[in-house]
N, C-alpha and C positions, 0 to 999 in steps of 0.2 A: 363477860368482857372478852372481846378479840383479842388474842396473841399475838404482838407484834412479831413481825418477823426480826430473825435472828441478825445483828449488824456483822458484816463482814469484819474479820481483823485483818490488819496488814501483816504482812509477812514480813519479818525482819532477816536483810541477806548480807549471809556473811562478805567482809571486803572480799574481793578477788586479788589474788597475787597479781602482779602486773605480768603481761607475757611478754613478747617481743617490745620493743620500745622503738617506737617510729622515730627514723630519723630523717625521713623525705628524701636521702637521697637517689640517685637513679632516674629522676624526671625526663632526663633525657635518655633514648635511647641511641645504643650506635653496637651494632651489629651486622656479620659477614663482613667483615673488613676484609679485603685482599691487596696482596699478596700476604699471606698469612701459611706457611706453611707446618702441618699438624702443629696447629694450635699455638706456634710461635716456637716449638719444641726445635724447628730446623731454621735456617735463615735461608731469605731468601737472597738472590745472588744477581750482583748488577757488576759492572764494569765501569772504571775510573770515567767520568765526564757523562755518564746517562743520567738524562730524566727517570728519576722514580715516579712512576704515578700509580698513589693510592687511591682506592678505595672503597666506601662503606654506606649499609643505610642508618638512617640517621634522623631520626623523628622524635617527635615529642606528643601527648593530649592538647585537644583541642585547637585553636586556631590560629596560635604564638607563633612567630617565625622562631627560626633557629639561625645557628651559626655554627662555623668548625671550625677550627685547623687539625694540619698536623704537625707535629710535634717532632724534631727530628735532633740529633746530633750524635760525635762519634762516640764509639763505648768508650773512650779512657777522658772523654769533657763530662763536662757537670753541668753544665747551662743547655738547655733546649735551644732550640733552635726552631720558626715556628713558618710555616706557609700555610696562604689560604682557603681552603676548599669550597666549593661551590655543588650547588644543587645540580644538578646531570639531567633525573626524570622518577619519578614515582620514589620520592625520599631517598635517592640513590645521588651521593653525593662521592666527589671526586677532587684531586689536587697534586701536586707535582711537587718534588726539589730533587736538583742536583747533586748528586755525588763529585765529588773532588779527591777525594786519597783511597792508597788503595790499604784499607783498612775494615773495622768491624767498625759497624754505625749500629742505631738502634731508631725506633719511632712507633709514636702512636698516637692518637686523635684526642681533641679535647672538643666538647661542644657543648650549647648553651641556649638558653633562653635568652630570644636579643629582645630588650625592651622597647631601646627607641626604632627599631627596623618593625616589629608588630603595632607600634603605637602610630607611624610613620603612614602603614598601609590603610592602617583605622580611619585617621583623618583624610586619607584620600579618597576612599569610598563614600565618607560621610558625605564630605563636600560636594561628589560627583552626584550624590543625591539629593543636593540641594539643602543639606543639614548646617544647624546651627553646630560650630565646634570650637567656641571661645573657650567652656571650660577644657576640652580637650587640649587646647594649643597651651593650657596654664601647666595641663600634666607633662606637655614639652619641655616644658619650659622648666619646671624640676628636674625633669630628666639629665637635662644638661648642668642643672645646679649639682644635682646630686655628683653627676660625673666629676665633676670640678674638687669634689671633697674624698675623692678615692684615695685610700691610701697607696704610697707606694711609687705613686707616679714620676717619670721623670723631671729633669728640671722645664725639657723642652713642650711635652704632654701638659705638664699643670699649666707655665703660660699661656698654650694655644686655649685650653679648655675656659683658663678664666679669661683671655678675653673673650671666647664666645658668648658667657656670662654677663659678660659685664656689658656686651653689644646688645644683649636681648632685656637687660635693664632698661639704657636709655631709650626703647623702642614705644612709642607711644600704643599702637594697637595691636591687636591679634594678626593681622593679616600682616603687617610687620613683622612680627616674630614668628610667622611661619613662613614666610618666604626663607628666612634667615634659616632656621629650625632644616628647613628641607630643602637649601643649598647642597650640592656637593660637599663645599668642601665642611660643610656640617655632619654631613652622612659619613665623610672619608674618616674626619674626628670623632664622633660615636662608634662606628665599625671596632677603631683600634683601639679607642678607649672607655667605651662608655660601661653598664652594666651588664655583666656575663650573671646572668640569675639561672639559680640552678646548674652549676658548673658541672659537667661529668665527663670525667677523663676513663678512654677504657681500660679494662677489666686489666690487661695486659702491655708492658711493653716486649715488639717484635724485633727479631736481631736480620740483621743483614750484612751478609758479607759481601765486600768492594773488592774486586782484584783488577790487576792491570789488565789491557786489552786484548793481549795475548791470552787470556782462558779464555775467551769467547772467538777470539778472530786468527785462528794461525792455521797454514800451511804444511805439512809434513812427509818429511821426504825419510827412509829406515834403508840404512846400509850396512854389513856388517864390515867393520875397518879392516879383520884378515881378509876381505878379499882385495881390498882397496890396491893390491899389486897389480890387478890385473894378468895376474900370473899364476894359474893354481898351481904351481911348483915353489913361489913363494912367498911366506906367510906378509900380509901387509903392517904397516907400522902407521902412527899417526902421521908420519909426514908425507905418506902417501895417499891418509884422509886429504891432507890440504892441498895436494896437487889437482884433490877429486871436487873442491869447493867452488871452482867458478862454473863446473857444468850442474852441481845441483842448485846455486845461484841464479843461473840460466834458466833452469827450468818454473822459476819463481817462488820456492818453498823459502819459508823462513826458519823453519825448525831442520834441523838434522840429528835424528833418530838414531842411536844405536843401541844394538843387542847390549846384554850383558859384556866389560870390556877385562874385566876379573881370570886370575891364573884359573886355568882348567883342572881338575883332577885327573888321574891315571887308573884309579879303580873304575872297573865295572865302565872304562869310556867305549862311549859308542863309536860304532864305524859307520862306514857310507849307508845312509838309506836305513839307518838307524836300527843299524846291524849290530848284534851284541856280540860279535868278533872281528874286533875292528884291526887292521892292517898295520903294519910298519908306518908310522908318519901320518898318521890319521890324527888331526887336530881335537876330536872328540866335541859335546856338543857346550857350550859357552853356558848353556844353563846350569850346567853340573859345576859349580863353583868353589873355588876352592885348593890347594895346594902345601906343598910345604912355601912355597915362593911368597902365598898370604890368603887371606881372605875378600870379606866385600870391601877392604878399602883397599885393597891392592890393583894394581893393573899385571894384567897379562905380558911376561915379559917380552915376549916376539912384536909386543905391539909400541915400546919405549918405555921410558922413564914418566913420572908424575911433570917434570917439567916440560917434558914432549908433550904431556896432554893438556898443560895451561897453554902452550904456544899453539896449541890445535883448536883451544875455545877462543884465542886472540883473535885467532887469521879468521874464523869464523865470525864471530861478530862485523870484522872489515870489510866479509862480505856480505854481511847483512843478515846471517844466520846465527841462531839459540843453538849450543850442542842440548839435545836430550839426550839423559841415559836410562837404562833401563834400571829400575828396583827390584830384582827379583827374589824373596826371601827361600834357595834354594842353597845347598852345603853339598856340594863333593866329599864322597865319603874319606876324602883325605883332608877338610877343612879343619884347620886351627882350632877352631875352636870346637873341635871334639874331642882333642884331646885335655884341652885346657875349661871345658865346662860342659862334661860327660854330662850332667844336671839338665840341657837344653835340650837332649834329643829323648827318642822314643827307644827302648830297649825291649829286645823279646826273651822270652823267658831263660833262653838257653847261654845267655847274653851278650849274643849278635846285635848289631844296631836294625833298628827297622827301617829300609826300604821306604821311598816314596810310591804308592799306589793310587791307582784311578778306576778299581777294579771294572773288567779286565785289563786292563791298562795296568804294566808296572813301568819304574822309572829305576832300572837298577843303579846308573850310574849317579844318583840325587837323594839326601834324606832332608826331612824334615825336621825345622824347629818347632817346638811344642813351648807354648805362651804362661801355662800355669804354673802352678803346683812349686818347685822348686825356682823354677824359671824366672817366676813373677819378682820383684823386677829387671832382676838385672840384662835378659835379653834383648826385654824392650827399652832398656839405655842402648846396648851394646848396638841395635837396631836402629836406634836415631840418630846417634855419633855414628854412624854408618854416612847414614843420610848430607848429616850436618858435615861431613867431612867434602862430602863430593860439591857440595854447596860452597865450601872455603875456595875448592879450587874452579870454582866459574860455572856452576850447575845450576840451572833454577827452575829444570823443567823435569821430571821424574812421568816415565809410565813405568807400572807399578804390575809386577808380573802375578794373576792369576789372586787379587787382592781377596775376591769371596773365598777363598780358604784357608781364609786366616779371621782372627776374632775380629769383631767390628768394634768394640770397645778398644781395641790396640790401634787400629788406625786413628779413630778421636781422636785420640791422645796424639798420637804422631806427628798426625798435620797440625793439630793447633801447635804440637811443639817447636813443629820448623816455623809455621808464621808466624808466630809470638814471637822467634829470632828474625824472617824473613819476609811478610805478607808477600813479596812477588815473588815466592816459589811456588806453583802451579806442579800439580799431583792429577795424571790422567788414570783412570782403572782402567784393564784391561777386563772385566769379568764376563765373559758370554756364560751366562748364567738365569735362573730365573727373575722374571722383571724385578720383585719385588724388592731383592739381594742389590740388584742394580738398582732400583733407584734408592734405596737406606745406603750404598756408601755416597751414593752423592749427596745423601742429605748430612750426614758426617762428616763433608770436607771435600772430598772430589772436587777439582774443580772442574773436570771433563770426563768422561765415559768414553767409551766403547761401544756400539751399539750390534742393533738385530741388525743393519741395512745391508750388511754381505748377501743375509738372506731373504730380501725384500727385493722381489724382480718383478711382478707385474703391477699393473697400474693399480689397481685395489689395495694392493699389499701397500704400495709405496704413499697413495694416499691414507689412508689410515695409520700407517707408522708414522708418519711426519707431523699428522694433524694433532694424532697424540700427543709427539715430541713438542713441538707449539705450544701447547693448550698447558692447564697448568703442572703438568711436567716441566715446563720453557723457566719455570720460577727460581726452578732449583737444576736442574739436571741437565748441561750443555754437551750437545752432540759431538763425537768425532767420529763423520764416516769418512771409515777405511776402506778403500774398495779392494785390501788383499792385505795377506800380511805371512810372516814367513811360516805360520801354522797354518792359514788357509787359503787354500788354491780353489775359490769357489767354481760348485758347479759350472756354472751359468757362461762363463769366462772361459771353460775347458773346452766348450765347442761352441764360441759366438764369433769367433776370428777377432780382425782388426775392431770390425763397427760397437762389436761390443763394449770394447774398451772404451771406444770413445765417450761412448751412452754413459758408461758405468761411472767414470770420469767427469763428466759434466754433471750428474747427476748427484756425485758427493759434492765435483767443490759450491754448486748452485741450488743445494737444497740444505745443508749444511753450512754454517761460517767457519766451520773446522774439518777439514778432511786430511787424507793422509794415502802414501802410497808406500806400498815396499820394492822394493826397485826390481828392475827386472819388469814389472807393471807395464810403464812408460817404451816396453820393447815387448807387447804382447805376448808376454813368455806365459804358459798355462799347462805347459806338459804334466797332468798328472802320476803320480804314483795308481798305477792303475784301480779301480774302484774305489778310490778312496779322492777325499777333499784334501791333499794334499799333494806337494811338488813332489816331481821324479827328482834324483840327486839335488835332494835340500839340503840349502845353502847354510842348516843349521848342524849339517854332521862332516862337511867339506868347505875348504876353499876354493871358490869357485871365481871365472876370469867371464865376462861380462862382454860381448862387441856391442856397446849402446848407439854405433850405427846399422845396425843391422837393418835390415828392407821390410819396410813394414812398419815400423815404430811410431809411436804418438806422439812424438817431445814435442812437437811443433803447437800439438791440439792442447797438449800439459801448459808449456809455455803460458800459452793465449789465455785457459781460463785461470790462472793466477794472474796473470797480469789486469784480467778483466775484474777480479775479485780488488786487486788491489785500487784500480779505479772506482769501482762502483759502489757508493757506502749502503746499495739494499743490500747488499750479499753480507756485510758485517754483522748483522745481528738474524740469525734461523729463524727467528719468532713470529714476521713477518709475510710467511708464504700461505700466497692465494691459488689454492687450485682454480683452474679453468675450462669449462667444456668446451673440451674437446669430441667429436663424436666418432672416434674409432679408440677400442680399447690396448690399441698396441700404441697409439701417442698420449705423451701425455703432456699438457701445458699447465703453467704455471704463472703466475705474477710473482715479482722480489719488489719490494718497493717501501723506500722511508716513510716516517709515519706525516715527513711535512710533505711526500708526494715527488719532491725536489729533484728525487733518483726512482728511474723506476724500469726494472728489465721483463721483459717476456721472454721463457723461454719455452720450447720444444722440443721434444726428445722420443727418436720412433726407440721403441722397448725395444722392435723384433729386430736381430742381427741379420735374420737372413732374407727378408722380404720387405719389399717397395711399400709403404704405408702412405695413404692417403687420410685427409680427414678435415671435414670442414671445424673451424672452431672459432670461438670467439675474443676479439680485442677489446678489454676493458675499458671502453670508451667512456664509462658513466664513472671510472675515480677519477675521471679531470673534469668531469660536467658537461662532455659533447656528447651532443645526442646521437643516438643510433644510428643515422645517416650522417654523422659528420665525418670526421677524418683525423688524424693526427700522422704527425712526422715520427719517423722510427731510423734507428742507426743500423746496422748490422757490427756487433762486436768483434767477429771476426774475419770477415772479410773488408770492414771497413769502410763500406758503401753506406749511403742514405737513400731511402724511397718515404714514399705514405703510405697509409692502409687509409681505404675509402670505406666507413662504414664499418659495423659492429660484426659481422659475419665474414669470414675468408677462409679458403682455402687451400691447404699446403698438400705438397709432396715429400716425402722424408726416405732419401733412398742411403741403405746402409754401404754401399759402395762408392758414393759421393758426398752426402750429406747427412749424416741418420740425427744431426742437432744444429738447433738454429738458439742464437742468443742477440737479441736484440734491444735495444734501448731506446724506450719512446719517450718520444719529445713534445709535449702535450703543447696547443696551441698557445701564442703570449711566454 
């Protein structure tokens, strides 16, 4: 007898623990959101009444339409706030809202599976193919029931939705209830109310900070008030700041800038040309802070009383000017508070105070405060009531002296502490330092910087610094070129004459929304300290007396391009600039232009101070839609005339003894 073969036994398997537990959500995706700065770690930075516009990709599996908003409101509300996003191109969706106050807001995206929008697209191909789509039009038709039973809805929502209901009741046939069904104003009602299936909000909400217009859009003019006599024999006072306000007025600055305005020390003060044996009657240098008379919340007595400097922020504003002051966390080794919280500074062993150093660089007559260890916290109060003090008496604009050598965790704290009291105090750094240092304070609060552009002179340089500045730098980090300032007396300046200035000048206030001059500027003063990037008799170790007629001078050209910034709202926001080929590498052109087109300038600018530059280049005739042969109408900003440009290619001359900059504003056909 055969042996049957052997019957297989089952295997009996143990349960398995359950592992992860599905919970489906995520169906939708929404990723690369921007403006999004590291990772929502920073905010991004708009100004009171801009369009924010977001955005992000945004997809789902398979062949389901989607939907989005975003999602916005301020940080101290509790209700969102929502606007609608739309498809752009390859799942790359986009949407906009308005900022209003100048406050911390917050936003992020919500998006969905739209049923009646994919169910909507179904029955239109169906049909276009000649398909039966009665049951289709019935699955409509619950879609809209269903809608009708959501919970939550308004009182206004639930009527509209049940009468759509109740119209598609009495409807005898399909083709009735789909006319009805894919109405507007059916589509408008499902949009805002109907099934969000698979709801996914992102990962994160992103903060944004709103400040007034002024951190993005101002003018600045830096004088030191002792000289404001006019007399280097005697010390000036604020009221001879306000005799000096309608000519910086005149020249169209809104901001007026001053050094540090704090009693000086007598130890270790510098003399002329920053001589460390300074003379009978040598004022010493303003950075060196400090005295028996007070510290940072004191004024300098040769300069008046605290009420002299409220009636000097009055008359200011009448003219239409912000005073800035300078912050600078530096202590004359006679400040108050060394003797009153020995605790704040550095000691050397022998126990001498330590010296400020830049090695080889010292700074005898200045020490520094040290942020930790004992210090923590009471400096950095003593630091912000500093602050807050100068704020009670009309301050709301602070540049902030040499900010990267101090901790960056001290500043956080700083700023958010003034605008938690103030949001429209505005904090410029002053750091020439590495990029990285500069762009982390402005991602902490800054609301303005300092930038490389002193040292940005040819056209390569100046296009790559700017485009960078732009790009999403532009999100968080707003420029102020300075084309000079009382530490540097750039090369470039030291031997380009008049023309240069001009260039240099047109070149901040029109490639920047924030520039800035130190005076003396505006009178092509350049006389270096020999070999060195800095003034012969700086005006930061003397009183110095000023002829701001002097033969030669720009005011006229300073004038015009404030006046022209203040008419023109391209020049308001830097984010905006279009380089353009030009084909000689000493001009260089540009487009400034709003994003509705509305305003829009070309400008020109020969680099070189000392030679006649020619250069064919082109008029962006294709961002109004005329074609290459057509034309448009152009203004000249400063001379005032109107001509056309015929056609997309023309030719300039740019001589630095007549003309080395052209700014023009084109008037597009209609």
């Amino acid at each position: 007898m055969k042996a049957s073969a052997p019957r297989p036994t089952r295997r009996k398997t143990a349960a398995k623990a359950p592992g992860r537990v599905p919970d489906g959500g995520g169906r939708v995706t929404i990723e690369a959101v921007w403006p999004e700065v590291d990772g929502g770690r920073a905010a991004a930075k708009r100004v009171v009444g801009d369009i924010v516009t977001v955005t992000a990709d945004i997809f789902t599996d398979g062949h389901e339409k989607v939907a989005a908003d975003i999602l916005y409101r301020l940080d101290s509300a509790r209700d969102w706030l929502r606007a609608p996003m739309r498809l752009l191109e390859n799942d790359r969706w986009g949407g906009s809202f308005r900022v209003e106050e100048n406050a911390a807001y917050r936003y992020t995206i919500e998006a969905w599976r739209d049923p009646y929008a994919s169910w909507r697209e179904e029955v239109e191909k169906k049909r276009a193919a000649g398909q039966d789509v009665t049951l289709e039009i019935a699955e409509g038709v619950h879609l809209a029931q269903r809608a009708s039973t959501a919970p939550a809805l308004s009182p206004t929502a639930q009527a509209l939705l049940d009468d759509l209901a109740a119209r598609l009741d009495t409807l005898a046939d399909a083709e009735a209830q789909w006319a009805l069904l894919s109405s507007g104003e059916a589509a408008t009602l499902m949009a805002a109310h109907g099934e969000r299936a698979h709801l996914t909000r992102y990962d994160r909400e992103l903060p944004l900070w709103v400040d007034r217009p002024a951190a993005r859009f101002s003018a600045w003019y830096e004088l030191f008030p002792r000289s404001a006599s006019n007399d280097p024999g005697r010390h000036g006072t604020f009221d001879d700041v306000i005799a000096r306000l309608p000519y910086v007025r005149d020249l169209g600055f809104d901001v007026l800038y001053f050094p540090p305005i704090h009693p000086i020390g007598t130890t270790n003060r510098k003399g002329k040309n920053n001589n460390l044996k300074p003379a009978p009657g040598d004022p010493g240098s303003v950075y060196a802070i400090g005295s028996p008379e007070g510290g940072h919340d004191a004024i300098h007595p040769e300069l008046g009383t605290l009420d002299d400097f409220r009636r000097l922020v009055a008359a200011a504003h009448e003219h239409g000017l912000e005073i800035a002051l300078d912050f600078a966390i530096n202590c004359s080794p006679d400040h108050p508070w060394i003797k009153a919280h020995p605790e704040w500074f550095d000691w050397r062993p022998d126990g001498t105070i330590k010296f400020a150093e830049n090695p080889p660089k010292k700074y005898e007559d200045i020490v520094n405060v040290h942020f930790y260890g004992e210090a923590l916290p009471s400096i950095w109060y003593a630091l912000r009531d500093a602050v807050l003090f100068w704020v009670d008496a009309g301050v709301r604009i602070f540049r902030v002296d040499n900010p990267h050598t101090k901790p960056l965790p001290f500043w956080a704290w700083l700023i958010a502490e003034v605008n938690d009291r103030d949001p429209g105090v505005i904090f410029l750094a002053e750091a020439f330092t590495r990029p990285k240092m500069m762009k982390k304070l402005a991602k902490i609060g800054y609301q303005q910087s300092y930038t490389y552009f002193t040292w940005r002179n040819t056209k390569s340089e100046l296009v790559d610094y700017v485009t960078e500045l732009a790009g999403e730098m532009g999100e968080y980090y707003r420029p102020n070129f300075f084309a000079n300032t009382p530490d540097i007396n750039p090369l470039f300046l030291q031997t380009s004459g008049r023309a240069g200035f001009v260039a240099r000048a047109t070149l901040a206030a029109t490639l920047s929304s924030s520039w800035g001059i130190y005076n003396g500027f505006e009178l092509c003063e350049a006389t270096p300290l020999p070999g060195r990037e800095e003034y012969l008799d700086s005006e930061k170790y003397e009183i110095k007396a000023w002829d701001f007629d002097r033969e030669g001078n720009i005011r006229d050209h300073v004038a015009a391009l404030n006046r022209i910034r203040r008419e023109n709202a391209a020049l308001t926001d830097f984010r905006n600039v279009k380089f353009l080929n030009a084909w000689n590498d000493n001009v260089l052109a540009y487009l400034r232009m709003t994003p509705a087109k509305d305003n829009a300038l070309l400008i020109l600018v020969n680099l070189d101070p000392h030679n006649v530059q020619t250069a064919d280049y082109e008029v962006p005739l294709w961002e109004f839609g005329v074609p290459d042969h057509g034309w448009i109408d152009a203004e000249d900003l400063i001379l005032g005339i109107r001509f056309t440009l015929n056609g997309k290619i023309h030719r300039i001359t740019l001589d630095p003894d007549d003309r080395p900059v052209m700014i023009w504003r084109l008037i597009p056909p209609g």
